[in-house]
N, CA, C and O atoms as a GROMACS GRO file, in nm:
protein
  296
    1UNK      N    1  11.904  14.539   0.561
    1UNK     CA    2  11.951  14.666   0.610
    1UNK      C    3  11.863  14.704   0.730
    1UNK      O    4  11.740  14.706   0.717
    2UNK      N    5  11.943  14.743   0.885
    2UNK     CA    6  11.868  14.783   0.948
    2UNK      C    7  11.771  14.904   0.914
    2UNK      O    8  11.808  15.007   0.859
    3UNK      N    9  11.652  14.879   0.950
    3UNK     CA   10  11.553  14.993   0.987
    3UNK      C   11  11.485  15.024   0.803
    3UNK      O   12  11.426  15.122   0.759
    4UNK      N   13  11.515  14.928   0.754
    4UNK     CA   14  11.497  14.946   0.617
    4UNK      C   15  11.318  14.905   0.563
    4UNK      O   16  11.254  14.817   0.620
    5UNK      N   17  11.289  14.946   0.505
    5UNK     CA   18  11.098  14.919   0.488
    5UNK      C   19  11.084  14.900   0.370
    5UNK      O   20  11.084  14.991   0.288
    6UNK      N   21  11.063  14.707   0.324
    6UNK     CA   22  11.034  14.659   0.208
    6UNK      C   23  10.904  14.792   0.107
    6UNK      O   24  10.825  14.867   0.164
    7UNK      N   25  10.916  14.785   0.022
    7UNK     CA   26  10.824  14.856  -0.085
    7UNK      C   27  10.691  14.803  -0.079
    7UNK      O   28  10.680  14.686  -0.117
    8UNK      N   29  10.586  14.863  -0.039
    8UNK     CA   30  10.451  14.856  -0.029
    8UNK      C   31  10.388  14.814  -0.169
    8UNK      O   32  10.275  14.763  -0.166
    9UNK      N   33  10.417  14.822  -0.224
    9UNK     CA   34  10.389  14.772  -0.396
    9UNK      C   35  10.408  14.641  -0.434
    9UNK      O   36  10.329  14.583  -0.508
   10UNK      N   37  10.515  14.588  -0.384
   10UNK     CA   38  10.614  14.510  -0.422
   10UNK      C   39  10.470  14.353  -0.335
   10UNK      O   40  10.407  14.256  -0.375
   11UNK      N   41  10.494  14.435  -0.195
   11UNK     CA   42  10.412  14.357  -0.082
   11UNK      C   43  10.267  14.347  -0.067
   11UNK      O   44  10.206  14.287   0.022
   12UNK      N   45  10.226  14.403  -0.151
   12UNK     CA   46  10.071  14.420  -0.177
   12UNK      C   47  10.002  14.494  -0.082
   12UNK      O   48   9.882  14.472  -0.065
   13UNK      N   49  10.082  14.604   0.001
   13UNK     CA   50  10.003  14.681   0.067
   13UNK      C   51   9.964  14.820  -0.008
   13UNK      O   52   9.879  14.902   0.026
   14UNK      N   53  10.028  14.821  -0.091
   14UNK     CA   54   9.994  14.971  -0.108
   14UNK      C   55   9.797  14.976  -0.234
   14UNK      O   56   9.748  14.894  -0.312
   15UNK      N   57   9.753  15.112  -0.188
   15UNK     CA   58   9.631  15.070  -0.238
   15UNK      C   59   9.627  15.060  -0.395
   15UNK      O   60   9.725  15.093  -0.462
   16UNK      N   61   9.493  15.006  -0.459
   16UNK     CA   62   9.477  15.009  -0.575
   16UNK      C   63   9.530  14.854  -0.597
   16UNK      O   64   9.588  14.767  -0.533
   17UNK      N   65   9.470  14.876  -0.742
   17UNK     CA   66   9.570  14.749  -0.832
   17UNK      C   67   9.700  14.733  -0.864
   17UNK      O   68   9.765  14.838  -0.867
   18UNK      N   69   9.763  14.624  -0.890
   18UNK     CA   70   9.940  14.620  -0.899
   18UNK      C   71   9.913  14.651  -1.071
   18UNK      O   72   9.829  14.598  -1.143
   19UNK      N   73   9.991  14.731  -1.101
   19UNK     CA   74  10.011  14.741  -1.219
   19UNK      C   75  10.026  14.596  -1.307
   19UNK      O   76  10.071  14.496  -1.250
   20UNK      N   77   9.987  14.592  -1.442
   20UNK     CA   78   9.955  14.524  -1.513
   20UNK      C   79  10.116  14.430  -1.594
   20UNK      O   80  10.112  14.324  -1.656
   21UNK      N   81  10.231  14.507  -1.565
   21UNK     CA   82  10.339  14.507  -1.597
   21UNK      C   83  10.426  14.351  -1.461
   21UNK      O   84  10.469  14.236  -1.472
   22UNK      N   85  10.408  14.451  -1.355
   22UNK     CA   86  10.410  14.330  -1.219
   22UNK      C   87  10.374  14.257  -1.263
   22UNK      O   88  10.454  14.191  -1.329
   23UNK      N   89  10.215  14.210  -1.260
   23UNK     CA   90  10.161  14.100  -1.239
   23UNK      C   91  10.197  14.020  -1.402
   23UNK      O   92  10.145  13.909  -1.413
   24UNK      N   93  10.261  14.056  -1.494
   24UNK     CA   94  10.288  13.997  -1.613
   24UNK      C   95  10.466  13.943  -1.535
   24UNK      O   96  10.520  13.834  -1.553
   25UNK      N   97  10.501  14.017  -1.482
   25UNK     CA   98  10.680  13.987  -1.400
   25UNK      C   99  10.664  13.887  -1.339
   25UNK      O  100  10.704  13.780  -1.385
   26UNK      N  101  10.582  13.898  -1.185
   26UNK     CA  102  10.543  13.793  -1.139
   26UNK      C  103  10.466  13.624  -1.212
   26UNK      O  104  10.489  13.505  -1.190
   27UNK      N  105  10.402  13.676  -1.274
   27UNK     CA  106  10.371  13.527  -1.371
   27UNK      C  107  10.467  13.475  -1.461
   27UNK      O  108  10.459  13.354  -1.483
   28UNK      N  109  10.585  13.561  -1.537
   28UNK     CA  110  10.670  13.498  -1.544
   28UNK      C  111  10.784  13.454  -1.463
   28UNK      O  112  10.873  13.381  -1.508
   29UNK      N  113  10.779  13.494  -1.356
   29UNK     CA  114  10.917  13.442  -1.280
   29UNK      C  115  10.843  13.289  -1.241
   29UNK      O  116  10.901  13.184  -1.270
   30UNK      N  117  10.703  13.289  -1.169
   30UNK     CA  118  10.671  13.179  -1.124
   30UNK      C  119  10.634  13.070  -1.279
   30UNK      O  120  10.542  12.988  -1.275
   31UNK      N  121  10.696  13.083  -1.370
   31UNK     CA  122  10.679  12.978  -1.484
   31UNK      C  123  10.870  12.956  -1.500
   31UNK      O  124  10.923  12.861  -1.557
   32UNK      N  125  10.926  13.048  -1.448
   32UNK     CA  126  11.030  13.051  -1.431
   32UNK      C  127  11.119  12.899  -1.336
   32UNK      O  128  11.207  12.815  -1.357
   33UNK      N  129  11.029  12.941  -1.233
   33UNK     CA  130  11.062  12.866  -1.093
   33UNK      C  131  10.984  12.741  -1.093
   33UNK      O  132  11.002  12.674  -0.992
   34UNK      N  133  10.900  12.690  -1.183
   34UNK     CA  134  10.848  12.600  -1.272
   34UNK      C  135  10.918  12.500  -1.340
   34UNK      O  136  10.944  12.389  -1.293
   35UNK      N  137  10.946  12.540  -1.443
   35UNK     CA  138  11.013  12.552  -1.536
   35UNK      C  139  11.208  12.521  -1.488
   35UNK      O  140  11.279  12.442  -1.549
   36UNK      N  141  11.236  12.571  -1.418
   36UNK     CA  142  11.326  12.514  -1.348
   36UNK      C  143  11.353  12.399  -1.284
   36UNK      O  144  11.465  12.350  -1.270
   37UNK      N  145  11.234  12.348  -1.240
   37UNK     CA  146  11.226  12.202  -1.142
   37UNK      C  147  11.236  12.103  -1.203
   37UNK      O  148  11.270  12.001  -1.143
   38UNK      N  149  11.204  12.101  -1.363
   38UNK     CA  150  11.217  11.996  -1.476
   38UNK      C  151  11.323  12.035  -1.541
   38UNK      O  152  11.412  11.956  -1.570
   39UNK      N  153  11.325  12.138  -1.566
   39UNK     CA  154  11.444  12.173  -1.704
   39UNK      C  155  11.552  12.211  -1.660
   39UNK      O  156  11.561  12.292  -1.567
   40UNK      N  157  11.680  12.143  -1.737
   40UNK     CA  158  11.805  12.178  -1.666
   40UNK      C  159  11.852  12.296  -1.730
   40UNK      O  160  11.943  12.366  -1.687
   41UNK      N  161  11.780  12.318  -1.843
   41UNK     CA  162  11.814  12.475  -1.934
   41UNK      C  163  11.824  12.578  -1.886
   41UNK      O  164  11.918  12.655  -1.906
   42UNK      N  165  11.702  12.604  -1.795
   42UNK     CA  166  11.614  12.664  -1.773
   42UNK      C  167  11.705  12.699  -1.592
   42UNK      O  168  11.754  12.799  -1.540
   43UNK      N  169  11.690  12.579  -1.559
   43UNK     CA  170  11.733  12.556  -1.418
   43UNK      C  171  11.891  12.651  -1.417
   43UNK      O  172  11.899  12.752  -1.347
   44UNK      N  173  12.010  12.603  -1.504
   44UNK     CA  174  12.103  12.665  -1.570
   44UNK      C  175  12.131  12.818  -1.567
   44UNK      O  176  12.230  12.871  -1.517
   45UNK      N  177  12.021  12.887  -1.632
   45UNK     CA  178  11.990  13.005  -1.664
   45UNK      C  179  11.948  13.083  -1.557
   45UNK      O  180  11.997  13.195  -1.540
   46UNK      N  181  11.846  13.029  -1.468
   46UNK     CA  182  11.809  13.103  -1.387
   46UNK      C  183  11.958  13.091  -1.255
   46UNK      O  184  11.989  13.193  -1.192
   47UNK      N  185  12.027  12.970  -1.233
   47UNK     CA  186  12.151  12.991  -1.148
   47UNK      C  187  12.228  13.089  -1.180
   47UNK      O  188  12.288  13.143  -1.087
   48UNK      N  189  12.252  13.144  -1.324
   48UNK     CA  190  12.372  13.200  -1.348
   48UNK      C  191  12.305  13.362  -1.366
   48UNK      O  192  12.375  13.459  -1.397
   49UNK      N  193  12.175  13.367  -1.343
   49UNK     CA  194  12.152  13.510  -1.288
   49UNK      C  195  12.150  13.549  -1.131
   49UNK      O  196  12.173  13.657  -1.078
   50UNK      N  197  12.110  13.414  -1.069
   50UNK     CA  198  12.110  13.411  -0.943
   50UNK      C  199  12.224  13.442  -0.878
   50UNK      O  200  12.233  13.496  -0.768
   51UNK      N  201  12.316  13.404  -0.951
   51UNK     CA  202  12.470  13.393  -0.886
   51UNK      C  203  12.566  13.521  -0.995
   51UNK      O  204  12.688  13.534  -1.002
   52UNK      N  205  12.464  13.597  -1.063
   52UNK     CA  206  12.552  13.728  -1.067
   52UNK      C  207  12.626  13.707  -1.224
   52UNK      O  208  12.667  13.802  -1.291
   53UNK      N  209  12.631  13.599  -1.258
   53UNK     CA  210  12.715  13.566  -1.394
   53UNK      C  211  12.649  13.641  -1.506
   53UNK      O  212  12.719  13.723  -1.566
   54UNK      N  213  12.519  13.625  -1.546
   54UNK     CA  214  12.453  13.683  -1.638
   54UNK      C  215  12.320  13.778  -1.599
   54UNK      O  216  12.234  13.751  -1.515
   55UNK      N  217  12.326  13.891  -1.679
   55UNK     CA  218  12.187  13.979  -1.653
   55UNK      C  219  12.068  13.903  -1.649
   55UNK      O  220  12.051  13.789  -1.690
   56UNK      N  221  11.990  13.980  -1.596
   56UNK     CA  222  11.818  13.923  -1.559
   56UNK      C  223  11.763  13.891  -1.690
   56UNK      O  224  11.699  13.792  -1.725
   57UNK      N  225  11.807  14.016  -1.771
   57UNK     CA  226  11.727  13.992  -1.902
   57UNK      C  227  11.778  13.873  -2.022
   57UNK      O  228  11.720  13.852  -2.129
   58UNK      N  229  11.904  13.801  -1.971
   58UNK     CA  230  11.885  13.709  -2.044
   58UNK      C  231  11.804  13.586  -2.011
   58UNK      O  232  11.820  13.480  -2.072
   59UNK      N  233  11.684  13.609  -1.877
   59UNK     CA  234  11.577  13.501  -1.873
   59UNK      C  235  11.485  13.529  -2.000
   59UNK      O  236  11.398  13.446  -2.026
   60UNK      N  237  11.497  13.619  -2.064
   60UNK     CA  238  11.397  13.648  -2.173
   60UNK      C  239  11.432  13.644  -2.328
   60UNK      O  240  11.368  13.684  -2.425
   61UNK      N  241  11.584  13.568  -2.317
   61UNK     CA  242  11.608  13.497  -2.445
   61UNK      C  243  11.493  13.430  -2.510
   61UNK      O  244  11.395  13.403  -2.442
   62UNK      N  245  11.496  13.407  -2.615
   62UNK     CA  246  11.378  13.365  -2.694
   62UNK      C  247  11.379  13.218  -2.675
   62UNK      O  248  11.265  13.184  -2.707
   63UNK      N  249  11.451  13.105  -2.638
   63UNK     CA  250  11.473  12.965  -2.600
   63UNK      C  251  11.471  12.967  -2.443
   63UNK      O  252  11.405  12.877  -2.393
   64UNK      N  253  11.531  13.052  -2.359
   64UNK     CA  254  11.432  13.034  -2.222
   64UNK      C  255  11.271  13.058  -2.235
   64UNK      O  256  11.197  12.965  -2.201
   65UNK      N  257  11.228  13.149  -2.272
   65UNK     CA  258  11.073  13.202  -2.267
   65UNK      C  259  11.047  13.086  -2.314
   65UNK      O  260  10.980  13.021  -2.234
   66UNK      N  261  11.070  13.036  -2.400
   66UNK     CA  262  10.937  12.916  -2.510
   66UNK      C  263  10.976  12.817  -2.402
   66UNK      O  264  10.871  12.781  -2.349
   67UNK      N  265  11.080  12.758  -2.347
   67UNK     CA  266  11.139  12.660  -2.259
   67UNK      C  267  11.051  12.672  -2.138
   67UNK      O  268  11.000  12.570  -2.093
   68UNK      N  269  11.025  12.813  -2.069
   68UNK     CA  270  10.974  12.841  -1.939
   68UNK      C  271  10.807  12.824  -1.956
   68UNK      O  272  10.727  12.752  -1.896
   69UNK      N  273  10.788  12.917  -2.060
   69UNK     CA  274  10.638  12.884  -2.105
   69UNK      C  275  10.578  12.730  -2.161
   69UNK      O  276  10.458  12.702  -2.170
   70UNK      N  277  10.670  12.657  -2.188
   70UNK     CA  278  10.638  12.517  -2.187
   70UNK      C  279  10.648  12.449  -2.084
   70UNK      O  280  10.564  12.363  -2.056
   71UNK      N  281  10.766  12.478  -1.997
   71UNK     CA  282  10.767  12.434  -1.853
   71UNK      C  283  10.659  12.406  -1.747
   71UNK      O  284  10.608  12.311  -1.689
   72UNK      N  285  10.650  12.589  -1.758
   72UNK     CA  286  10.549  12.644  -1.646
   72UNK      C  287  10.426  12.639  -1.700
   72UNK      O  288  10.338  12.667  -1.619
   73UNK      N  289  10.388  12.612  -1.811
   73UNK     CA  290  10.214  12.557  -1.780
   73UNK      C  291  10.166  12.486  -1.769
   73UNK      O  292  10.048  12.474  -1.803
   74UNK      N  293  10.264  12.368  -1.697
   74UNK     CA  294  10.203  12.213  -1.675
   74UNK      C  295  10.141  12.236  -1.535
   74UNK      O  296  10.082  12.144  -1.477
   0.00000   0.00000   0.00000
């Protein structure tokens, strides 16, 4: 959107610490995006939020998480 100004939070400008909640979001998306590069489950799941088919929160089915968290801590 023209003239539009990404969220200072989001971008790490704004002051202070990122809340504790973020930085738990962010560590799971990147076990996510992990976790995707091997697993076609996983890989699956995250397309069909990407592409609008299913809500965000079904990355936090109980067989993605254990899938992503096994993924993403190699």
């Amino acid at each position: 959107m023209p003239g539009a100004r990404p969220d200072p939070v989001t971008r790490g400008q704004a002051g202070g610490a990122r809340p504790a909640t973020l930085r738990l979001l962010n560590w799971y998306t990147g076990c996510i995006f992990r976790a995707a590069a091997r697993d076609a489950e996983v890989l699956r799941a995250f397309l069909e939020v990407m592409g609008l088919v299913r809500r965000p929160v079904s990355l936090l089915r109980p067989r993605i998480v254990a899938r992503a968290l096994a993924g993403g801590l190699r």
